[in-house]
C-alpha positions as CSV (number, residue, x, y, z in Angstrom):
1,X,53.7,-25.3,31.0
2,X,54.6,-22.4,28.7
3,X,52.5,-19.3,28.0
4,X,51.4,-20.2,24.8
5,X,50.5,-23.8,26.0
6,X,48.1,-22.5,28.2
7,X,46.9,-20.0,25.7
8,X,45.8,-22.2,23.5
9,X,44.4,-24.8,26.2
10,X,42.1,-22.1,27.3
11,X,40.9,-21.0,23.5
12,X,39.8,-24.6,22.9
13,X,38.1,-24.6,26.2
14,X,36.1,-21.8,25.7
15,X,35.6,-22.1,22.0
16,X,34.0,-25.5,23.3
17,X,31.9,-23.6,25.4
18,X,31.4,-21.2,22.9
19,X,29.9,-23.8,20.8
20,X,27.3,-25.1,23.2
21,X,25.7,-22.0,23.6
22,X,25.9,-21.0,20.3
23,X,22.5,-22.3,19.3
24,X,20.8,-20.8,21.7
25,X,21.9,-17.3,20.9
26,X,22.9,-15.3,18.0
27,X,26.2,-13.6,16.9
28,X,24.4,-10.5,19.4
29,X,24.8,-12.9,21.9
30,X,20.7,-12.4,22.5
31,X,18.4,-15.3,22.5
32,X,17.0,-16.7,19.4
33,X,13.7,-15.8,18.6
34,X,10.7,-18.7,19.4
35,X,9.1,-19.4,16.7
36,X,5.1,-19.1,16.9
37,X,2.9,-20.8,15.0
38,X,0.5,-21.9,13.4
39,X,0.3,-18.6,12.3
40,X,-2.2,-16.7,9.6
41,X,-2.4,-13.7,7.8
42,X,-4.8,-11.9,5.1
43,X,-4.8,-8.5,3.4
44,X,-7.7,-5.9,4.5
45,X,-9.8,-5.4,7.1
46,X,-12.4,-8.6,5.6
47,X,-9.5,-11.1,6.4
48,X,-10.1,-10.7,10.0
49,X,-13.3,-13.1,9.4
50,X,-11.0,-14.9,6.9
51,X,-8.0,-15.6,9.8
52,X,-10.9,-16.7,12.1
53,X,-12.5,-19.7,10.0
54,X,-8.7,-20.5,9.2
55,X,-7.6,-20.4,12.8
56,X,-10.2,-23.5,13.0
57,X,-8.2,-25.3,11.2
58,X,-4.7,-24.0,12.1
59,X,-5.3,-24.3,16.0
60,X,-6.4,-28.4,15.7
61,X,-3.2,-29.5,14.1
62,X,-4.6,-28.9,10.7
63,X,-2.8,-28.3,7.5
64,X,-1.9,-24.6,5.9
65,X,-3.3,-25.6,2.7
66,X,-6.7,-26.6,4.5
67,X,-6.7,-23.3,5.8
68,X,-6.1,-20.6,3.5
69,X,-9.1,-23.1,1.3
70,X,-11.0,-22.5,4.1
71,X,-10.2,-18.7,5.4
72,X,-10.9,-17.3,1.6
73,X,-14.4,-19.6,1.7
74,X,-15.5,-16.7,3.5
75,X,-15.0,-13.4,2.0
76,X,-16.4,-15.3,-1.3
77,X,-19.7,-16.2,0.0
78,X,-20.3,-12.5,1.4
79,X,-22.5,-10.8,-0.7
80,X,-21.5,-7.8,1.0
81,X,-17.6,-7.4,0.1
82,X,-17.9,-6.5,-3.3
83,X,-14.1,-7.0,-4.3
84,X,-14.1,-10.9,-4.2
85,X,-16.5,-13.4,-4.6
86,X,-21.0,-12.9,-4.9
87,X,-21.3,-9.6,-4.8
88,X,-18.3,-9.0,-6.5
89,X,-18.8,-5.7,-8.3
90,X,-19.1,-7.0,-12.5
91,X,-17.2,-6.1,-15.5
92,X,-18.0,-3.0,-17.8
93,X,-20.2,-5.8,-19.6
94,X,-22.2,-6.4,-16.3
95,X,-20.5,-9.7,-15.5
96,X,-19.2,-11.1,-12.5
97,X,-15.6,-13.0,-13.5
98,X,-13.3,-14.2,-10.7
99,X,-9.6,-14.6,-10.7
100,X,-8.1,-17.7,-7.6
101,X,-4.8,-19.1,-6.9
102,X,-3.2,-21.3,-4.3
103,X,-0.5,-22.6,-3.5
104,X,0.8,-25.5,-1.3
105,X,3.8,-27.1,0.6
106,X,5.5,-28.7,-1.8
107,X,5.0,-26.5,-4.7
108,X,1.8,-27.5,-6.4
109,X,-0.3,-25.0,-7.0
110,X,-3.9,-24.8,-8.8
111,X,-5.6,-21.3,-10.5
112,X,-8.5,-19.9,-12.4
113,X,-9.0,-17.0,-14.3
114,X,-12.1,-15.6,-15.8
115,X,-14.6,-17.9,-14.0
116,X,-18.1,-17.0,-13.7
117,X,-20.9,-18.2,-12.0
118,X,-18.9,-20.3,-9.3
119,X,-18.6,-18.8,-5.8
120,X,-15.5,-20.3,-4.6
121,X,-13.0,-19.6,-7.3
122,X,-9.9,-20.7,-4.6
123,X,-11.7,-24.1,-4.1
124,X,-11.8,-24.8,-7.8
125,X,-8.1,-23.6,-8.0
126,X,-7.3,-26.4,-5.6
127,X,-9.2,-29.0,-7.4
128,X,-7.2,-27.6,-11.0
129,X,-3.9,-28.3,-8.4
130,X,-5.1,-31.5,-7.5
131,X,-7.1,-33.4,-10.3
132,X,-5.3,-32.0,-13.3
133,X,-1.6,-31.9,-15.0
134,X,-2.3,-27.8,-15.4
135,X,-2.1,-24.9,-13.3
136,X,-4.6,-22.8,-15.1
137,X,-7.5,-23.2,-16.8
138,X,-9.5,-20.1,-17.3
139,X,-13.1,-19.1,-18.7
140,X,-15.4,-21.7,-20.2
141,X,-12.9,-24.2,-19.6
142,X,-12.4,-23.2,-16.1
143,X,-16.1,-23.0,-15.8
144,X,-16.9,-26.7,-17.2
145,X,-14.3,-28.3,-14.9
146,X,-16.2,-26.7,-11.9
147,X,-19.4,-28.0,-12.9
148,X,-18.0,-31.4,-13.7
149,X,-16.9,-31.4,-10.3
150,X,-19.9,-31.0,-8.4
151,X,-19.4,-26.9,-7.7
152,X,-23.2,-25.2,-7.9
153,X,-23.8,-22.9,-10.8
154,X,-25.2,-19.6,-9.6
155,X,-25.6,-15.9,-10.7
156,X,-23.1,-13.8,-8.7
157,X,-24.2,-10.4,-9.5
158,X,-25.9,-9.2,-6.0
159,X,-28.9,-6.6,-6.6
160,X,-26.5,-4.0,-4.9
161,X,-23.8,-4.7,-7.3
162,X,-25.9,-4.4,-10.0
163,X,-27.2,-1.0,-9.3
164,X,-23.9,0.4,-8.7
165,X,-23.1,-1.7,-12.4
166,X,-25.8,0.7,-13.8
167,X,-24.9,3.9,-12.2
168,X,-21.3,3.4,-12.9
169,X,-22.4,3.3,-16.7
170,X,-24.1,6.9,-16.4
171,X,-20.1,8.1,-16.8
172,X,-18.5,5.1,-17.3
173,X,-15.3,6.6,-16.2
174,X,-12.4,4.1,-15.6
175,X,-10.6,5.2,-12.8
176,X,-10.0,2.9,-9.4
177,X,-10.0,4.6,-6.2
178,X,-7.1,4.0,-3.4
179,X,-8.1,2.0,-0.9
180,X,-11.9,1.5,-2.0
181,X,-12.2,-1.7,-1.5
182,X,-14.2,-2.1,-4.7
183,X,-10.6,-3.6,-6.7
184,X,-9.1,-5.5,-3.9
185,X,-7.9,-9.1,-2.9
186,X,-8.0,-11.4,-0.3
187,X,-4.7,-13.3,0.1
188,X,-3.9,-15.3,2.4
189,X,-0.7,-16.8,3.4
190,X,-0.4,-19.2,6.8
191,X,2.1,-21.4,8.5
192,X,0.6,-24.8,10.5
193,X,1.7,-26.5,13.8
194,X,4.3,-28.5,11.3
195,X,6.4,-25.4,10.2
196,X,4.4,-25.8,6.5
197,X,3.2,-22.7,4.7
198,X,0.7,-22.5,2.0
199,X,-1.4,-19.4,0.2
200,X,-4.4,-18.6,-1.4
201,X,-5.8,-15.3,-3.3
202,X,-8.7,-14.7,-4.6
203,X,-10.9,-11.7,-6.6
204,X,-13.6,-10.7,-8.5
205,X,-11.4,-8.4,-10.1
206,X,-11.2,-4.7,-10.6
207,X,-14.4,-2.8,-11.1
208,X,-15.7,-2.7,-14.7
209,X,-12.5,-3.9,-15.8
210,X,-12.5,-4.8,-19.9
211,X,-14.1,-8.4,-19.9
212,X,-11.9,-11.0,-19.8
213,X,-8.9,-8.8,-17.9
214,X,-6.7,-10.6,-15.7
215,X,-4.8,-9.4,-12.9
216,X,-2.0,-10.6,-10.3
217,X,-4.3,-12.5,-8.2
218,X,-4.4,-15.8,-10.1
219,X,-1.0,-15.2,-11.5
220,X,1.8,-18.2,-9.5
221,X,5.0,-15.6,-8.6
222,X,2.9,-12.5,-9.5
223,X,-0.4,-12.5,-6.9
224,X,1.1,-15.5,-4.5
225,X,3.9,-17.6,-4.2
226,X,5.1,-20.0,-1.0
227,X,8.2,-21.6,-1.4
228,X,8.8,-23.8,2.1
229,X,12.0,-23.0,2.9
230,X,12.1,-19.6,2.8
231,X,8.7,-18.3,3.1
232,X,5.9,-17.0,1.3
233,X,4.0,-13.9,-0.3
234,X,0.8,-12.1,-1.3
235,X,-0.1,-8.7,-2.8
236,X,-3.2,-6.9,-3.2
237,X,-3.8,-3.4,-5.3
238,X,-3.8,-3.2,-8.9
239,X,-2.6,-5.8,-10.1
240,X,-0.9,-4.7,-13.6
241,X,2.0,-3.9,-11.7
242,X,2.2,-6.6,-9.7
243,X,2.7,-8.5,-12.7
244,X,5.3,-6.1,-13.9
245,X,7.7,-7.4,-11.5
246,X,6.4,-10.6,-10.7
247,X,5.9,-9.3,-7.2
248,X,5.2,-12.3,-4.7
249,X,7.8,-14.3,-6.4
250,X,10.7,-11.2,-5.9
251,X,9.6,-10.9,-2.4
252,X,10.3,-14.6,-1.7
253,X,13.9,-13.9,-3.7
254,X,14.5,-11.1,-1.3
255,X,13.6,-13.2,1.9
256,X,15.6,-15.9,0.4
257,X,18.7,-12.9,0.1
258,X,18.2,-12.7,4.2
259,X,16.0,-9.4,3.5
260,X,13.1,-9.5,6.8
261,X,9.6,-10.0,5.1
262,X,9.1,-6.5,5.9
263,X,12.6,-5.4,3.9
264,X,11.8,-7.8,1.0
265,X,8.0,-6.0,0.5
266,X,9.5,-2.4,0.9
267,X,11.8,-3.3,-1.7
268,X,9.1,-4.4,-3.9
269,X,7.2,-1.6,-3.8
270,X,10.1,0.5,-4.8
271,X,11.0,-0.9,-7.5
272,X,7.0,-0.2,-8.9
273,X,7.9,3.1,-8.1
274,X,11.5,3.0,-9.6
275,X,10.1,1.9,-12.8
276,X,6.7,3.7,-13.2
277,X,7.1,6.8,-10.8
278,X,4.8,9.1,-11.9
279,X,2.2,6.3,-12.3
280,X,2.8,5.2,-8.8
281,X,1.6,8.4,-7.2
282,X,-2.3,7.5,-8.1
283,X,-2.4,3.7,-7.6
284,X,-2.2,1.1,-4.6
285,X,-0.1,-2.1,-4.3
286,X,0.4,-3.7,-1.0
287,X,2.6,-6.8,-0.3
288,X,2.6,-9.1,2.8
289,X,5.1,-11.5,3.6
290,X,5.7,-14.2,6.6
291,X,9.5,-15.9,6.5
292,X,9.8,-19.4,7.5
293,X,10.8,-18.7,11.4
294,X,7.5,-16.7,11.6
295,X,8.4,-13.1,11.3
296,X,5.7,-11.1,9.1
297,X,5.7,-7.8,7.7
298,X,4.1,-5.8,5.1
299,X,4.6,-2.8,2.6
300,X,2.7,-0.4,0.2
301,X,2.7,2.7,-1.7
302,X,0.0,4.4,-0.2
303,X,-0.9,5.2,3.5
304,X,-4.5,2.7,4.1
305,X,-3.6,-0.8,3.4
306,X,-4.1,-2.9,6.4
307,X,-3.5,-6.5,7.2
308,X,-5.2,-9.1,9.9
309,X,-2.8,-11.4,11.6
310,X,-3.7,-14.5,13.5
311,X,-1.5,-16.4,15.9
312,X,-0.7,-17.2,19.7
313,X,0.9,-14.1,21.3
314,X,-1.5,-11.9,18.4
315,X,-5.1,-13.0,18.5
316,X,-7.0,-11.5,15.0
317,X,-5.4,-8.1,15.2
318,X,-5.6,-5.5,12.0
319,X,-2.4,-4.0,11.8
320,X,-1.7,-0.8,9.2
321,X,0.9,-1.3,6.7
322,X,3.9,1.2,6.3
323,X,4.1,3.3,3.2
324,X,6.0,4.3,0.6
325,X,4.0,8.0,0.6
């Protein structure tokens, strides 16, 4: 048998072998990264009480979608957080107006925008999702389709919301501060047992914002998006520029690119500071990601934004985000 004969006998043989191990290792020749889930994750320190109720759900085989519902139940029935929810700190007109999204599996997605005295803004998203040809419905409409579906009519301004209300109109000077989590968001973004992801955000909005503003939070692409095969996003900060660049939606793109969920909200961020780079200096926009084989990340301008992550291996740990500054 010639040289080249054997040559080529042996390439075949161990291309053959080459190809059996392949899908147990990548190009690096290391081994391929397990993926863990269900997993969960939630902007701020609050969605560390958020993962926990979802990890109920998560951890018995439920579904994402039935988690994130039930993770942002929680941070919307505490008085105390004053950035989502009762309690939620009003307009400049003393009201309490709440901004929801979610998102699901297969695309659907539900939202309200505007909606006052009805606690769980995300639960009345899903029911807009679910019981309705829309996506949003916003104000007195979004108000009447909660009460015609059995959601309790309340008044959401907490006594300690409304005395802040009141001294906040002694100077009624408009000007958030970073990282006060008086103008902040819970979003949540989680993968079940099944490999499914779904998302949910939900506010009361920045403090005495203009009545009737809207930000990111209820806002498909800008505040949330989940698209199932690649992954699925969530942003918190002020949500003006969020909307700018239709943030969740750009850092799904940029997974989608083969960016890490880390990478695709770094780049995010920078283009808010490409476009607006003085402006950027005095504000806070954080996005978190998790990519479809379970690798998370997050990114924001300023040093402060944390996030809680819920899994296996990581069990309700609050991590701090990198920065751009």
């Amino acid at each position: 048998m010639d040289t080249k004969q054997t040559s080529r006998r042996n390439l075949l043989k161990y291309s053959a072998i080459g190809a059996a191990v392949l899908p147990l290792t990548n190009l690096f020749g290391k081994a391929k990264a397990k993926v863990e889930k269900p997993i969960v994750l939630s902007t701020w320190n609050f969605g560390v009480a958020a993962n926990a109720e979802a990890w109920k759900v998560l951890s018995a085989g439920g579904r994402a979608l039935d988690a994130v519902e039930a993770g942002v139940r929680v941070p919307e029935a505490d008085g105390k957080n004053n950035s989502v929810g009762y309690g939620g700190l009003p307009d400049r007109d003393g009201r309490v107006t709440l901004d929801a999204c979610i998102m699901d599996e297969f695309g659907n997605c539900g939202s309200v925008a505007s909606l006052e005295y009805v606690m769980h803004a995300a639960s009345v998203a899903r029911k807009v999702m679910e019981k309705t040809p829309h996506v949003m419905l916003v104000g007195d409409g979004a108000l009447q389709f909660a009460l015609d579906n059995d959601f309790p009519k309340q008044n959401l301004l907490t006594p300690e919301s409304e005395k802040a209300w009141k001294q906040w109109l002694t100077t009624a000077q408009y000007k958030p501060i970073i990282n006060v989590e008086n103008h902040d968001t819970i979003g949540m973004i989680a993968m079940d047992a099944n490999g499914n992801l779904s998302g949910a955000c939900t506010t009361s909005g920045l403090a005495y914002k203009m009545h009737g503003r809207v930000g990111d939070s209820p806002i498909i692409g800008a505040g949330l998006y989940v698209d199932n095969e690649i992954g699925a996003a969530t942003s918190t900060g002020l949500g003006e520029e969020v909307i700018r660049i239709v943030g969740c939606h750009l850092v799904v793109e940029l997974m989608r690119q083969g960016q890490t969920p880390e990478q695709a909200c770094r780049t995010a961020v920078e283009r808010i500071v490409k476009k607006q780079p003085q402006k950027s200096k005095d504000i806070q926009v954080g996005f978190l990601a998790l990519n479809k084989q379970g690798e998370y990340g997050a990114f924001c301008l300023q040093k402060g934004f944390n996030y809680a992550v819920y899994s296996n291996p990581v069990k309700n740990q609050l991590f701090d985000s990198k920065s751009h500054y």
